[in-house]
N, C-alpha and C positions, 0 to 999 in steps of 0.2 A: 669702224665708223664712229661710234661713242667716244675714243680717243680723239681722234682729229675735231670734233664736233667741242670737247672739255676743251681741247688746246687753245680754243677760240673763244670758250666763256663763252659756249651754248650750251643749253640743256637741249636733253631729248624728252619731246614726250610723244608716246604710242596711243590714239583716241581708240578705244573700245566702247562706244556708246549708243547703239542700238536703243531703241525704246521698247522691242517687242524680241523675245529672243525664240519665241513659240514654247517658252515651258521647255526648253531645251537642255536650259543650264540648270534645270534643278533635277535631269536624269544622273545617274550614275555617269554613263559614258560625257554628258556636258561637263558633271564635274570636272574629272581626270584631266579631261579638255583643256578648259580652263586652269585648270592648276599648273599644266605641262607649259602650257602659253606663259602663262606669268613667270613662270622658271625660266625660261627661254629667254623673256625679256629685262630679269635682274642680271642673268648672266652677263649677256652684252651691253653694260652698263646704261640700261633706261633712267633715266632720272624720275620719272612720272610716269603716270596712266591718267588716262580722265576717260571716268565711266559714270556711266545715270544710274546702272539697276544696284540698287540696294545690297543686291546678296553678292556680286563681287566687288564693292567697296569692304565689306566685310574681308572676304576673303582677301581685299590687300593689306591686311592687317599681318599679314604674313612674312611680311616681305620688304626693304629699306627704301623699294621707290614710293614716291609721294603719290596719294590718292586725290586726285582733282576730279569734282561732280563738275558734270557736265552743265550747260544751260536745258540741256533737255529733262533734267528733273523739275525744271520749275521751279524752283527757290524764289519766291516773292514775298517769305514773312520770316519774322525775328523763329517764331513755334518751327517751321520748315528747318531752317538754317539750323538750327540749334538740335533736331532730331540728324540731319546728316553730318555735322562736325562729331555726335557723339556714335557714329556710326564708323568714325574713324577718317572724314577727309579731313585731309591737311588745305586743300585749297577749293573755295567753292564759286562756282561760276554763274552770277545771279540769273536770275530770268529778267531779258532785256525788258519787259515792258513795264518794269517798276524804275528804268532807268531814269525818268524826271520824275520819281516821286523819293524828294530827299528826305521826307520824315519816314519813311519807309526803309530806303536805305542807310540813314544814322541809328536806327531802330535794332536793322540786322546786324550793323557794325558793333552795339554797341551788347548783344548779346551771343555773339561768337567771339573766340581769340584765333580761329584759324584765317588766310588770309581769303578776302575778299576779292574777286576779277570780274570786270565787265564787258561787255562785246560791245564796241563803239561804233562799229559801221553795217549792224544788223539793221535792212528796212523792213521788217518784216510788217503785215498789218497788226494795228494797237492791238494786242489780244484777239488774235486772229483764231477764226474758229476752226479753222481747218487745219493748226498745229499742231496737234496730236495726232491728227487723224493724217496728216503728210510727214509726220516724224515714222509714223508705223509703217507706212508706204516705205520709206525709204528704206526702213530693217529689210523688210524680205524683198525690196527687189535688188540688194546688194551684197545677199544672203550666199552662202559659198554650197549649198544645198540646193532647192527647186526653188526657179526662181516663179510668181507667176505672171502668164504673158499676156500684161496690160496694154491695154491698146494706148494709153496715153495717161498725160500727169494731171487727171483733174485738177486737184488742190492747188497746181501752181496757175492754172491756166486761166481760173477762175478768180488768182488773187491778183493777178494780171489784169485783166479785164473789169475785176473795182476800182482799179487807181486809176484805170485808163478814162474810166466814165463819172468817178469822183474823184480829182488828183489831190483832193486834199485829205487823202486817206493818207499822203506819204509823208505829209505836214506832220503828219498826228504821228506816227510813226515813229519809236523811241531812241532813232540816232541819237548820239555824240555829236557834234561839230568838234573841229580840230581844236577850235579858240579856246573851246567850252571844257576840254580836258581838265582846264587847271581848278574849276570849279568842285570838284571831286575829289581833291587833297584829302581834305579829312577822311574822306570814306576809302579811298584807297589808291595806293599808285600802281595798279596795275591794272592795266588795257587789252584786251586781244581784239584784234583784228581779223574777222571775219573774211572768207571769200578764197578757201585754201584751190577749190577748182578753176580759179581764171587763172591769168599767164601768169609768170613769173616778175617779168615786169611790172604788171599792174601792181600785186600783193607791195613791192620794192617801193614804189613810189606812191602808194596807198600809207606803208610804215614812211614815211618821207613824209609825209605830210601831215602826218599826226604827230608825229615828234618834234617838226617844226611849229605847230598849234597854232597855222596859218594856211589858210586858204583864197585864194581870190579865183573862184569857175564857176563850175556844175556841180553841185552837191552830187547829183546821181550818181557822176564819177567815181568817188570813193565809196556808198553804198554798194555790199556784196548783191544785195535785193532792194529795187527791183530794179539789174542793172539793164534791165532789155528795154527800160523806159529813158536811158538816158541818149538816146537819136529822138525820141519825142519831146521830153520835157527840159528845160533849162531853170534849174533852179538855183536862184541869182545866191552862194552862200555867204555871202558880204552883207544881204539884206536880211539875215537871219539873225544880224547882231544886237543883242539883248534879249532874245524869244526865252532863251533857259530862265532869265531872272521873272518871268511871268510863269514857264512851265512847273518850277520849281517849287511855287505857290499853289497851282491848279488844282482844285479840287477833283477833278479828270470829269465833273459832270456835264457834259458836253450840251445835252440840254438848254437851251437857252442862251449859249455864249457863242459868240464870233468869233473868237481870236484868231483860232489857225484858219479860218475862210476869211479873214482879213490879210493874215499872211502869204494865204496860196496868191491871192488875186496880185500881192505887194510882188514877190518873189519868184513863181512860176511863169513861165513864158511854154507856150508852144513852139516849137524848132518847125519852121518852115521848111517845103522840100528842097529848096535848093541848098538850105544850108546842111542840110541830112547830105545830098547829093555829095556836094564837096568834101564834107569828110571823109564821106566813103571813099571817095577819088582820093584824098591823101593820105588814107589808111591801106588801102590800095595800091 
């Protein structure tokens, strides 16, 4: 598979990035574990890993594929970034919600030499509080050990139901717009696109639109989260044009300023049910 995938000028990379491993991988038997996996995966030519926990970034020091941190380390400051490049990654994957704060991000750039990547169609909430605490969720209930049997996804359900009662949580929200790629030259050319669980299709024309750095719809549409909002909301991404050259400035103290509750009110639309209706019928 690695041949046919080089033939083509793709790389592979294998995600191991758990937030919570339960103290597992710092047993005897995790370690082995882990060692045998990473052998496994130089053999069949991986190009990468991207992992968050500290002590197997280490241990791919071992090894000729590329160590890429995950976004679930958090990486939002020059001190962060600069502890995990000397920890051995070769490529680090910032934490989105510093995504419009560019003195933040020329800061990072400008105190690492490893490469830089950012997630451009993550909606998650600004600095959502229930991120870590839905990052650990997801380690053990996708765990290959005992899973446990939750009756439901609080953290998602809840961050659901903010945007649905203030939609201008999604304003605030640290996407990328397509247009707005080219803005991030200097900090770096490289993008990941988020949303690896919907179809195949989607992800295709999700890369199609970012690469083209043109959009005329639904914002919601290329957002991986919150995409179960997009039959409710319409968010006009054509009236989004110039928001970065303001965000970019923002001091992020929300306190006392309007902008993005000027922007929801400019660019947000409620989807009426007929027009929910007919999609579904031609989706259907």
């Amino acid at each position: 598979m690695a041949d046919l995938a080089h033939d083509y000028k793709i790389e592979i990379d294998v995600v191991i990035n758990p937030s919570c491993f339960g103290g597992t991988h710092l047993t005897p038997h995790g370690y082995m574990t882990i060692q045998w996996y990473l052998n496994q995966l130089n053999k069949i030519g991986v190009d990468s890993v991207t992992v968050a926990e500290p002590y197997i970034i280490e241990l791919l020091d071992d090894f000729p594929m590329k160590t890429v941190v995950s976004c679930i380390s958090m990486i939002d400051s020059p001190q962060r970034a600069k502890f995990f490049e000397d920890m051995g990654a070769d490529v680090i994957t910032l934490d989105p919600n510093i995504n419009r704060d560019f003195k933040m991000l020329k800061a990072i750039k400008k105190s690492v030499s490893c490469d830089l990547r950012l997630m451009v169609n993550e909606g998650c909430l600004y600095y959502c509080p229930f991120r870590y605490s839905h990052f650990n969720l997801f380690s053990h209930v996708t765990t290959a050990g005992m899973r446990p049997p939750i009756f439901g996804d609080y953290y998602f359900d809840k961050c659901i139901s903010i945007r649905v009662r203030d939609p201008e949580q999604i304003i605030k929200s640290p996407w990328i717009r397509p247009e707005d790629i080219k803005k991030y030259e200097d900090i770096t050319p490289f993008f990941k696109i988020t949303g690896r669980a919907n179809t195949v299709s989607w992800i295709i024309n999700c890369m199609n639109v970012y690469c083209s750095e043109d959009y005329d719809g639904n914002l919601l549409e290329l957002l991986d989260c919150p995409s179960e909002l997009r039959d409710l909301y319409f968010i006009d991404n054509k009236k989004l044009e110039g928001c970065i050259d303001f965000w970019k400035d923002c001091d992020k103290l929300c306190v006392g300023c309007n902008y993005c509750k000027m922007v929801t009110i400019d660019a947000l639309k409620v989807i009426d049910d007929e027009r929910r209706y007919n999609k579904c019928k031609e989706e259907s």
